[in-house]
RODO-587138 format. One record per residue (C-alpha): residue in three letters; x, y, z. Coordinates in steps of 0.5 Angstrom, whole numbers, plus 500, padded with zeros to 3 digits. Example, Ala and Ser with C-alpha at 12.3 -4.5 7.8 and 13.67 -1.06 7.14 Angstrom:
<recs>
Ala525491516 Ser527498514 
</recs>
This chain:
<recs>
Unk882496192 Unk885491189 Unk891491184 Unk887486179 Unk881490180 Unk885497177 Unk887493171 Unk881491170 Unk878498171 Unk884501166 Unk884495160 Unk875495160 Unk873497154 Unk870504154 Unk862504150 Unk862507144 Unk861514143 Unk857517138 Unk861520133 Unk861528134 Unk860530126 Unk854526126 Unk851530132 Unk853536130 Unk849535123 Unk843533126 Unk843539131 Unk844543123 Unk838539120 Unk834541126 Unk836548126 Unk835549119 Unk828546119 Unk826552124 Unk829557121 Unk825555115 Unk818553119 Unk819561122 Unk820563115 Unk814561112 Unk810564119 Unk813571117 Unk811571110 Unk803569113 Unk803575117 Unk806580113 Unk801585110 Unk800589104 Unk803596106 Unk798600104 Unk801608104 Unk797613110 Unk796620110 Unk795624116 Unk792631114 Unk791634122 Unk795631127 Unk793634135 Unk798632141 Unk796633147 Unk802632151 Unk809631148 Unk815628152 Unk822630150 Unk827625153 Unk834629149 Unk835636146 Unk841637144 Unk844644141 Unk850643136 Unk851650135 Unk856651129 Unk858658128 Unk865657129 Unk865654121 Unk860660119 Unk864664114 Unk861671113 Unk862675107 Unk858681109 Unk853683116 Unk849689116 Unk843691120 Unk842692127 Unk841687133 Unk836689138 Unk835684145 Unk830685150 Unk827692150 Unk830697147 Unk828703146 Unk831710143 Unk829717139 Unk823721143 Unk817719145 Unk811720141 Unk807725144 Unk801720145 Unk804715149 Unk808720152 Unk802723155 Unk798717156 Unk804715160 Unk804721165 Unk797722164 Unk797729161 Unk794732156 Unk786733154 Unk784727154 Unk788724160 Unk785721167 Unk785724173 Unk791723177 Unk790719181 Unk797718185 Unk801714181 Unk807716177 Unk812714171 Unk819712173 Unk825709169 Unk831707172 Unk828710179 Unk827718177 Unk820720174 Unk819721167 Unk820727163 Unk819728155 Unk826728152 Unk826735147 Unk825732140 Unk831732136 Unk830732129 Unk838729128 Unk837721129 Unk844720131 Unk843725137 Unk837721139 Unk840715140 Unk845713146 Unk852714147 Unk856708148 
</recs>
């Protein structure tokens, strides 16, 4: 390349560029035209609410995604608590006669023994003497 040639090529005068603001103001136009024509297409499809009542619902299958347990007793406050806490089977004082003879099958209406007999903690079942006192018929801790 020439020395000329690169002169030329610097001193050329360069093609008029759009200004940017002219531009950006089209491009605004443009996008303000859309958003109104979305508008008016949003408003043509929207329904009047009418209010629904649901007097039985049936669901045969529930998906659960997320159960989350937010135990707070920590911040309870607890002025009085009264009563008696049973988990699981518990079971103190005498047995009825009744069921106590319909378990061991005794008494004037039981069935004939067929073999089979009552355990509770791997020792066969005996009728406790009643106890009239309900502190003595309930367990030592």
């Amino acid at each position: 390349m020439t020395l000329r040639s690169r002169l030329t090529s610097v001193f050329r005068p360069k093609a008029q560029q759009p200004d940017a603001s002219a531009v950006y103001e089209a491009r605004i136009r443009e996008l303000e035209l859309q958003l109104s024509e979305l508008k008016a297409a949003h408003e043509r499809q929207q329904a009047p609410w009418y209010p629904v009542h649901i007097d039985h619902l049936h669901i045969e299958h529930a998906v659960i995604e997320n159960v989350n347990y937010n135990n707070h007793i920590g911040s309870l406050d607890v002025d009085e608590l009264t009563g008696k806490l049973n988990i699981g089977a518990n079971y103190f004082g005498p047995i009825p006669e009744k069921v106590f003879e319909s378990m061991t099958g005794t008494g004037k209406n039981a069935a004939k023994p067929n073999g089979t007999t009552v355990k509770m903690n791997g020792k066969p079942l005996e009728q406790p003497p009643p106890d009239n006192d309900e502190q003595s018929s309930r367990p030592q801790r």
